[in-house]
C-alpha angles and dihedrals in degrees: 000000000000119000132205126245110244135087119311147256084279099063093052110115109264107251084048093049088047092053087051102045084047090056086047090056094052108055084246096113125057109205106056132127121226106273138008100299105023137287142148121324121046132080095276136291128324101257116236131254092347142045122348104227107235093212105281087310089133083177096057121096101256122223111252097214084168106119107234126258117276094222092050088079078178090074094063098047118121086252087067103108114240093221151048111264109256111256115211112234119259120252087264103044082055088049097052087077096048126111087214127011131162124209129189121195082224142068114271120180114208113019128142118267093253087078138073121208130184095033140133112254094209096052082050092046091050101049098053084055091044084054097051129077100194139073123320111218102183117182117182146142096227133014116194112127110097100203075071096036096051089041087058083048100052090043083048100052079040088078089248121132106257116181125170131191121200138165119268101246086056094045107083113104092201089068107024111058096195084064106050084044088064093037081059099047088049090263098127103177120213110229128195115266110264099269117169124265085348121118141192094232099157115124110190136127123203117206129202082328086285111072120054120186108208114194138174083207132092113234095254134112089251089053090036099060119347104049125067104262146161136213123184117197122201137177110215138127097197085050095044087049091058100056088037088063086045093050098047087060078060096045111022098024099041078223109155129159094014125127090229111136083014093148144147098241129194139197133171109217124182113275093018150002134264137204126197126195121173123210141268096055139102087236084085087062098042096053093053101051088042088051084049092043090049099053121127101183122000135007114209119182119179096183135173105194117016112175100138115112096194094060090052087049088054094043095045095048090066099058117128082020104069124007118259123213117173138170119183133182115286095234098062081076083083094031102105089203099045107126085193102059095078143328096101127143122248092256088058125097106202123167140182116240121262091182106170129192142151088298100046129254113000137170137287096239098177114121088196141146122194118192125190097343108225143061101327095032136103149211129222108207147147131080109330117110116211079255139131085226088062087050102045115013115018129083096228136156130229129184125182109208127194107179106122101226084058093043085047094047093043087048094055091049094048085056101044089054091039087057099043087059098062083058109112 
């Protein structure tokens, strides 16, 4: 956050300083640092003499600390009211507490209130690390947006451990700025060795060894905000060891591209249950064709990258028996070895992708599988692409999740980008 230039906290008449600091306290007031006079946690410093930030909502009623103006004697009556007016916290904000939460990049009607749809993916990013006070494991193929990259900063000059993994061809400081940007902070990220046609392409976060942020996004601005993209949050030791344990053959290993630890993994949370299976592996094929094989009613697929044959056999064995929806990313029409651009039985609705953002048209970047989309359902989701490079090259994460308010969030995007597709 942004502050203004002026004179601090500090310099704010005292019945005012003490109102603030109340609201702080509270919880009443986004903005605030930990403590009286600033510190680790929070969103950032009260600014001076003007509008408290809450925390990117600019939706949100901001907080006037701007004394009034002597002339105006109608500012001091009795009618004036004593205190900021209460701001409701963001979606987000509201999220940082949860056990589970979903967020989509893009709008979403309909969802349950345990999503949160049409929001940046790095603000939320960097919000879940702001409100923690332990170590930062981020594991991504490309780091680029600097709302992340400053977070991991701040966390970092906090005196909290702070390691990042990245793929090689987004390492160089010299041509990527966020990362000189860490290298300069003390943050010096390991990268996989060049290997040819292999990536990286992992996008996790693991948080004080209890919160992982699973996401099917980049860390970038274009996966942030003006792509179609997905994050899963989740609170769980046993989940964060896992991809602890994934993360250290990175860092400490120098193990890229192996099926070790492959899975799959399982683990039973309140409210709901999780599978995790790392890439490289067939096992991410196989899950997907045994989720489609085991429908009962629909079949919904939002996917970036489909090149399995064996995923489309399996889909297309099912038709007249569940319904298929499917919405796939507008560039795979000129993509020779798409299995989504075309192929479908009649009973298969199958559409390419009109995602639209600030900068125009951009891509459908979910790499996601719905199946059976209510109580008893699941998603697939994370970074694996329906691709023979998941399968075989890339270091990649899938989790299938079946909590229902997950199943139910994953199901309204899928429709509101469904839906957007059919658009001319």
């Amino acid at each position: 956050m942004q502050t203004k230039n002026g004179p601090g906290l500090g310099k704010i008449s005292a019945p005012l300083r003490s109102a603030v600091l109340s609201l702080c306290a509270a919880g009443m007031l986004s903005g605030c640092a930990e403590g009286t006079e600033g510190g680790p946690g929070g969103f950032g410093e009260i600014g001076s003499w003007g509008t408290a930030d809450v925390s990117g909502n600019e939706d949100a009623l901001s907080v006037d600390l701007s004394l009034p103006d002597r002339d105006d004697e109608s500012a001091f009556s009795d009618s004036a009211p004593d205190e900021p007016r209460y701001v409701p916290p963001s979606c987000v904000e509201t999220a940082l507490a949860q056990p589970v939460w979903t967020f989509f990049s893009k709008s979403c009607d309909g969802s349950p209130s345990s999503a949160c749809c049409g929001v940046d993916l790095g603000e939320v990013i960097a919000a879940h690390v702001g409100q923690r006070f332990g170590a930062v494991d981020a594991c991504v193929m490309e780091l680029q947006d600097f709302t992340v990259s400053d977070a991991l900063i701040d966390a970092k000059l906090s005196g909290r451990t702070v390691r990042v993994v990245v793929d090689d061809s987004y390492a160089d400081p010299q041509e990527e700025k966020a990362i000189a940007d860490l290298h300069a902070a003390g943050i010096v990220p390991v990268s996989d060795p060049p290997y040819p046609e292999a990536t990286m392409h992992s996008k996790f976060v693991v948080l004080d060894g209890h919160i992982t942020l699973i996401s099917s996004g980049n860390f970038s601005t274009f996966d942030a905000g003006s792509n179609a993209n997905n994050l899963v949050a989740i609170d769980s030791v046993e989940l964060a060891g896992l991809f602890t344990e994934k993360f250290e053959t990175f860092w400490e290993d120098g193990k890229f591209h192996e099926d070790a630890k492959a899975g799959p993994h399982f683990f039973d949370l309140p409210g709901g249950k999780v599978e995790v299976i790392f890439g490289p592996s067939q096992e991410l094929v196989e899950r997907l064709v045994t989720a489609i094989e085991q429908a009962q009613e629909a079949i919904h697929f939002s996917i970036y990258a489909f090149t399995l044959d064996e995923v489309k056999a399996a889909i297309l064995s099912r038709c007249g028996e569940v319904e298929i929806l499917g919405v796939y990313d507008s560039d795979q029409d000129r993509q020779g070895q798409s299995e989504a651009a075309g192929g479908w039985c009649p009973q298969a609705d199958v559409r390419s992708s009109n995602v639209q953002g600030e900068f125009g048209f951009k891509k459908l970047h979910h790499k996601v599988l719905i199946v059976d989309p209510h109580a008893s359902g699941l998603v697939v989701t994370g970074s694996a692409n329906w691709s023979y490079s998941a399968a075989e090259k890339n270091d990649e994460v899938m989790v299938v999740v079946r909590f229902p308010s997950v199943v139910a969030a994953f199901e309204a995007e899928f429709r509101a980008r469904h839906a957007e597709a059919s658009a001319p």
